[in-house]
C-alpha positions as CSV (number, residue, x, y, z in Angstrom):
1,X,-16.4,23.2,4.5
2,X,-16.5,19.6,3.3
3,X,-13.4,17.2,3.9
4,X,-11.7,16.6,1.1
5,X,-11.1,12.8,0.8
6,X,-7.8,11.3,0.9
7,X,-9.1,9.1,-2.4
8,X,-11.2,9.2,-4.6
9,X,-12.1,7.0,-7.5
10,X,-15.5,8.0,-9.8
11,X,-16.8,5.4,-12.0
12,X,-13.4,3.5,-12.5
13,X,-13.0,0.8,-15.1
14,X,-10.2,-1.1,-16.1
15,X,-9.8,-3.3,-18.9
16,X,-6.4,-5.9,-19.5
17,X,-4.9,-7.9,-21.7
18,X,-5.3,-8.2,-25.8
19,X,-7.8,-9.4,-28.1
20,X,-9.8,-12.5,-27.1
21,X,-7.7,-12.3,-24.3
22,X,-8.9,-9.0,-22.4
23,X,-10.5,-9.3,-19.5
24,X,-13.0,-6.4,-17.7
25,X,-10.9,-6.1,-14.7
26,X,-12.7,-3.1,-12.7
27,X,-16.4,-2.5,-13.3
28,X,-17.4,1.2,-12.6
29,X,-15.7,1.3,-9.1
30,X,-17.1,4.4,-7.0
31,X,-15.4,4.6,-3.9
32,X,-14.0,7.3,-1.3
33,X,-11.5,7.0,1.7
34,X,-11.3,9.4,4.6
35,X,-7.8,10.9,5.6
36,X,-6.4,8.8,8.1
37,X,-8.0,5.8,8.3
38,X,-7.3,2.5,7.4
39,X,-9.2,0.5,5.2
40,X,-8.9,-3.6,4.0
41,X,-9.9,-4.6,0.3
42,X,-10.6,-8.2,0.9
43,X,-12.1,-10.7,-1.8
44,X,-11.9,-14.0,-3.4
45,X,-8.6,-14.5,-6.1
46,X,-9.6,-12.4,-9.2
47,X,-11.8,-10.4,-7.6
48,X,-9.8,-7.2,-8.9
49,X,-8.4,-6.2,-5.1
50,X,-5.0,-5.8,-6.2
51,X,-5.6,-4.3,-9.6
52,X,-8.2,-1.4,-7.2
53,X,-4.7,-1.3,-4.9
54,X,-2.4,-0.2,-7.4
55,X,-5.1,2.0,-9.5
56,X,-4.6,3.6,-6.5
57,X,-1.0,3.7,-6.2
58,X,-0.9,5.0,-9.8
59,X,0.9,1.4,-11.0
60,X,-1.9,0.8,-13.2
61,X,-4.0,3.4,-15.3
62,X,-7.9,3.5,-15.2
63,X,-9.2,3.5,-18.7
64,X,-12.2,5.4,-17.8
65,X,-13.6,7.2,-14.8
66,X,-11.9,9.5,-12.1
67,X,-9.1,8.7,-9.6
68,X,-8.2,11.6,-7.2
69,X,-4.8,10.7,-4.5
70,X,-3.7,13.1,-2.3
71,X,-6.1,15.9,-4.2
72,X,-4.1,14.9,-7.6
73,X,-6.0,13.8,-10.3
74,X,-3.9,10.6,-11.5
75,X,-5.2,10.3,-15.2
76,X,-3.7,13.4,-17.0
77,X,-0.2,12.7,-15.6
78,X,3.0,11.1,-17.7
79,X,5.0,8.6,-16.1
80,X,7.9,10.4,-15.2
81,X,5.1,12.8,-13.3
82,X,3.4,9.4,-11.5
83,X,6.6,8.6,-10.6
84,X,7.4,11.5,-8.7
85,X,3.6,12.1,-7.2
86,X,4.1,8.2,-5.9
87,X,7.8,9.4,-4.4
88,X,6.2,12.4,-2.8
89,X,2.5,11.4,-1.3
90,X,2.2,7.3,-1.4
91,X,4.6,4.3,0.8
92,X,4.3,0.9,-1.0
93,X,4.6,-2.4,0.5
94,X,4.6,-5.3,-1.3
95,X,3.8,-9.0,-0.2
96,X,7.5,-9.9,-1.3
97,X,9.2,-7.3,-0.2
98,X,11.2,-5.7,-3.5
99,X,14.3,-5.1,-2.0
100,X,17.3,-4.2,-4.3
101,X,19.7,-7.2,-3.5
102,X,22.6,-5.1,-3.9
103,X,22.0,-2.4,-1.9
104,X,22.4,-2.0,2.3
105,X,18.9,-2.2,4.6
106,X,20.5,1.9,4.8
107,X,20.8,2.3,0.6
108,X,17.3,0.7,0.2
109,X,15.7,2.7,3.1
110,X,17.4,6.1,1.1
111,X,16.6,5.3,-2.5
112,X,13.2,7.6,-2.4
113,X,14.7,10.5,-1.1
114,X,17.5,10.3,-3.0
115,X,15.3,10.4,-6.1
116,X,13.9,13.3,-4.6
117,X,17.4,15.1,-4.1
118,X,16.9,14.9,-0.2
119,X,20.4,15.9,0.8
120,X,19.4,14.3,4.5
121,X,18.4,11.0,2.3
122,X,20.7,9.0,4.7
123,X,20.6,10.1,8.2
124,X,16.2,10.1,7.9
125,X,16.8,6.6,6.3
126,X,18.9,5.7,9.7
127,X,16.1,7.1,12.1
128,X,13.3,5.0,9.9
129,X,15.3,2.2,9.9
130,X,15.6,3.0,14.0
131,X,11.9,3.6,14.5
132,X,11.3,-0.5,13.0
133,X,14.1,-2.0,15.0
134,X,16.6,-2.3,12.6
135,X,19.1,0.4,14.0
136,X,21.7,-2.4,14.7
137,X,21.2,-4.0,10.7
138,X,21.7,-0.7,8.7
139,X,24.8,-2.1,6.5
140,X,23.2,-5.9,6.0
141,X,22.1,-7.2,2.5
142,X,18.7,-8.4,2.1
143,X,20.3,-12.0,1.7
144,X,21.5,-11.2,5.2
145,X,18.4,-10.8,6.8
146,X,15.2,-12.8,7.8
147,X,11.8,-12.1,6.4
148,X,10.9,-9.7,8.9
149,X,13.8,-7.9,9.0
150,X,13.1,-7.1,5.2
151,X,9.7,-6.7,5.8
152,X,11.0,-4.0,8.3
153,X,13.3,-2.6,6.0
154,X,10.0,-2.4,3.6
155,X,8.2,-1.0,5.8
156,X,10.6,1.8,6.8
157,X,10.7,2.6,3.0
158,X,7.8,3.3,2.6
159,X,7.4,5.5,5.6
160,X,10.5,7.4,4.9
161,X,8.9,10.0,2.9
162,X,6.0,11.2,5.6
163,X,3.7,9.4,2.7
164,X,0.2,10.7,2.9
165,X,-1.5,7.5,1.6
166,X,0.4,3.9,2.7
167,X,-0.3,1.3,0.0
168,X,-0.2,-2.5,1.7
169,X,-0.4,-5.3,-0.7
170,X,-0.7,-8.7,1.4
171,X,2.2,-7.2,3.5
172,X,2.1,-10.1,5.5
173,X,1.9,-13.3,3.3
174,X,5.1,-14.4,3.1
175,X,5.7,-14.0,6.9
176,X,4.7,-16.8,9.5
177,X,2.0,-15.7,11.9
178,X,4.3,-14.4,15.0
179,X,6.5,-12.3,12.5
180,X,3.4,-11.2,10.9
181,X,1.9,-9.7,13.7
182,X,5.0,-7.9,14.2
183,X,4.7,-6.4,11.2
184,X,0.9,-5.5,11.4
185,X,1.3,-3.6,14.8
186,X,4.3,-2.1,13.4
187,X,2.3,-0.5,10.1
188,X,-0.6,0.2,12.0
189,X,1.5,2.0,14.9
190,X,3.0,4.2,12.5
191,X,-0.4,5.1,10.5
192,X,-1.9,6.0,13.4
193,X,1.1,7.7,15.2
194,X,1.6,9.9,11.3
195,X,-2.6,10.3,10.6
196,X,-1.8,8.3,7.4
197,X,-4.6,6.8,5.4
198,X,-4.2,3.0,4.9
199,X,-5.3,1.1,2.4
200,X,-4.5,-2.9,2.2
201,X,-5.1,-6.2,0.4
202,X,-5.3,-9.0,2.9
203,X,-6.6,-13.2,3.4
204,X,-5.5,-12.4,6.8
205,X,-8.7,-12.3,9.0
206,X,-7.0,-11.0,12.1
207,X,-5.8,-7.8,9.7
208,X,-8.7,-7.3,7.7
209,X,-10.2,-7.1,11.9
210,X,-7.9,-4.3,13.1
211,X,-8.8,-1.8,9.9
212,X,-11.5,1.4,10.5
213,X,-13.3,0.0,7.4
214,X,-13.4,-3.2,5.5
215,X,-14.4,-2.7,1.6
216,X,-15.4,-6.7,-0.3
217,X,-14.3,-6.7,-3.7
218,X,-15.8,-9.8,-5.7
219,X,-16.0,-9.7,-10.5
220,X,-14.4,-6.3,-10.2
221,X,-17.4,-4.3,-8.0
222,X,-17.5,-3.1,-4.7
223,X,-20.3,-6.0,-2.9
224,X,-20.3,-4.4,0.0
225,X,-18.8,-2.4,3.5
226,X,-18.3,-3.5,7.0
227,X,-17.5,-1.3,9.9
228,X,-14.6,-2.1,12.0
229,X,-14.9,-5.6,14.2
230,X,-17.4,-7.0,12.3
231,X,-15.9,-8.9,9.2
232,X,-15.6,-12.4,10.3
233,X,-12.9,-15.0,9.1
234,X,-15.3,-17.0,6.3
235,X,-15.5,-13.2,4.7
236,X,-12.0,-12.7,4.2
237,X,-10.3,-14.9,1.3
238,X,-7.6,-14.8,-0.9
């Protein structure tokens, strides 16, 4: 029996903006990723890394091609059903964090399983929030907090649901180097500790290093792969 993959994208293309203005974003993208692994997208700015990322995440819509998450095919589904495929099988962390200002480390931490009626929403957002260090900053506003401590708070989001894909958009580029690595060993304790595939956009050589595979992007085409320990600094850009 073969192992089904945790993603899978099939001759992906993507296409944005209007008019004169459109640009070919993703050029027949063929790509699959093992469950529970990590992988880095790395590239140069515009190379379409992000825009692969959140095809991925079902943020943005392929307009041709196959893309398979957590054995769903995205294409055929509405938004409302995205939405609730993204709450159910995939974590999110952004570069800047996307708290709501608002709300408590504790209310941000819940908000996905409170979307998914999760009577426990609360006391599993407490143990996340736990697991990251944060036990002792549950009722603090973002404002309140340092970037780390957000980052945490991102982090246990995302994890809060037993995701089975983790989605890491330059999860680290707004942090400076010793809260950074914080963060990485954090994410990467986690994905291994859940089996969680992990898939990341980073200019941070010593991440892009510490991922099972490293995929370059560059003009919206894979260029090539690099097993683990063997992408050097010069390869990984912004």
């Amino acid at each position: 029996m073969t192992n089904t993959p945790a993603i899978s994208l099939k001759n992906v293309h993507l296409t944005l903006g209007e008019g004169a203005g459109r640009v070919h974003i993703l050029k027949g993208i063929d790509l699959d990723i093992e469950k529970g692994v990590s992988v880095g997208l790395v590239g140069p700015s515009g190379s379409g890394k992000s825009t692969l990322l959140m095809v991925m995440a079902g943020l943005e819509r392929a307009d041709e091609g196959s893309v398979v998450v957590a054995g769903s095919e995205l294409g055929p589904l509405s938004e409302d059903q995205l939405a609730r495929f993204r709450g159910r099988k995939v974590g999110i962390i952004f570069q800047s964090f996307h708290l709501v200002p608002n709300m408590t480390a504790l209310e941000n931490v819940a908000v996905p399983l409170e979307l998914a009626g999760d009577s426990s929403a609360f006391e599993k957002a407490e143990a996340e929030l736990d697991a990251v260090g944060l036990g002792h900053r549950l009722h603090h506003y973002p404002a309140q907090m340092s970037g780390g401590e957000q980052q945490r708070v991102a982090v246990a989001r995302a994890l809060v649901v037993e995701p089975e894909i983790l989605i890491a958009d330059e999860p680290t580029g707004n942090l400076d180097d010793s809260t950074g690595t914080q963060i990485v060993d954090l994410m990467f304790s986690a994905q291994r500790k859940r089996k969680t595939t992990l898939v990341l956009v980073t200019h941070d050589p010593a991440l892009a290093e510490q991922c099972d595979r490293m995929i370059r992007v560059r003009s919206g085409e894979i260029e090539e792969e690099t097993s683990e320990g063997s992408v050097s600094p010069e390869e990984v850009t912004a």
